[in-house]
C-alpha positions, 0 to 999 in steps of 0.5 A: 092925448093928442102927443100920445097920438103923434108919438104913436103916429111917430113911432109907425112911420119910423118902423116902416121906414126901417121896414123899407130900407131893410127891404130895399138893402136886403141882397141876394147872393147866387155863388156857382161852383164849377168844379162841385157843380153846385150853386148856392143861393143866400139872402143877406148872408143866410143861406136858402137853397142849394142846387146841381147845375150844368156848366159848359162842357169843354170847348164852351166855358162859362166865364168866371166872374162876378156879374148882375143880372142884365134882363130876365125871361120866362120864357126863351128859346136859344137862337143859336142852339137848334132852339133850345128851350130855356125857361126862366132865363136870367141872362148875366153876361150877354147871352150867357144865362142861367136857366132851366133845362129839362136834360136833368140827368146831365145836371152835375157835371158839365154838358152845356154850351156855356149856361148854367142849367138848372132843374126846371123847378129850380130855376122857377124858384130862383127866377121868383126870387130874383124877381122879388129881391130885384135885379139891382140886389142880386149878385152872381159869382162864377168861381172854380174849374170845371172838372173833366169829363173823361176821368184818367184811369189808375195805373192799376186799371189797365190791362196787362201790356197797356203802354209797351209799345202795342195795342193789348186788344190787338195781340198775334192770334195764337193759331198760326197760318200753315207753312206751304213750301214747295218741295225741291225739284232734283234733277234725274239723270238720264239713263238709256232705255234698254234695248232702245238703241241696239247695234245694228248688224255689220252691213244693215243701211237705211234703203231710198236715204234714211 
């Protein structure tokens, strides 16, 4: 009786310890793709949700790499951007964060100053897990380019002359300006009034000098 005790006693003790060390090396993966503008959370290599995000825009590039988190906070406000909000920030790389922000119709594509944005609830959900797993069995991976903002137009999209020398919305008006010309001035010739200077009568003279 008492060896069946101990080696269910036994047994017990080797199951949690398995328990535990599964626990302590289970591992979770945040993979960000900057050109699709996705991130990928996996636990131990299965994956478990996958969210758009908001890398930086151009002029603020979130570094490539592969990071841990540094420290983590529910509730921060950015110093150096007007006082953004950032809720469940986990910060991976100084203060470069992913966090939540509540500019979700730009979430997608590229509009932050550097951070990962996340939609609020998403970012509620990754900040738990986070917690859960621990910081020193989490990985984050940036990887890619981030696309551009201004996409480049086809040949067939432009207008008609774009690109021969002169602006196509800038074109001569049809309706020309009026020619004034001055008309040119022939001299007359000078002809004698009639009767205007008739001969005098031989003997007619000017009286007291004139």
């Amino acid at each position: 009786m008492r060896f069946r005790l101990s080696l269910c006693a036994s047994l017990v003790a080797a199951a949690l310890v398995t328990l535990f060390a599964s626990t302590a090396d289970a591992h979770l993966l945040i993979n960000v793709d900057k050109g699709s503008q996705q991130m990928t959370v996996s636990v131990d290599g299965a994956p478990r949700y996958q969210f758009a995000v908001s890398t930086g825009r151009p002029g603020y590039g979130t570094p490539n790499g592969t990071f841990h988190p540094q420290r983590m906070e529910p509730t921060w406000f950015s110093k150096e951007y007007y006082n953004s909000p950032m809720p469940h920030s986990i910060f991976f790389h100084g203060g470069f964060a992913i966090h939540g922000s509540y500019e979700i119709n730009r979430l997608g594509g590229p509009a932050s100053h550097g951070c990962i944005r996340l939609h609020p609830d998403n970012a509620a959900t990754l900040y738990t897990l986070v917690e859960r797993e621990g910081m020193g069995a989490t990985t984050i991976v940036v990887s890619g380019e981030s696309p551009s903002v201004r996409r480049v137009r086809t040949e067939s999209e432009n207008p008609p002359g774009y690109g021969q020398g002169y602006s196509p919305y800038y074109q001569q008006s049809p309706y020309q300006q009026p020619s004034y010309q001055q008309p040119s001035y022939q001299p007359q010739p000078y002809q004698q009034q009639p009767g205007f200077f008739q001969q005098r009568p031989p003997g007619y003279y000017y009286r007291n000098g004139f």
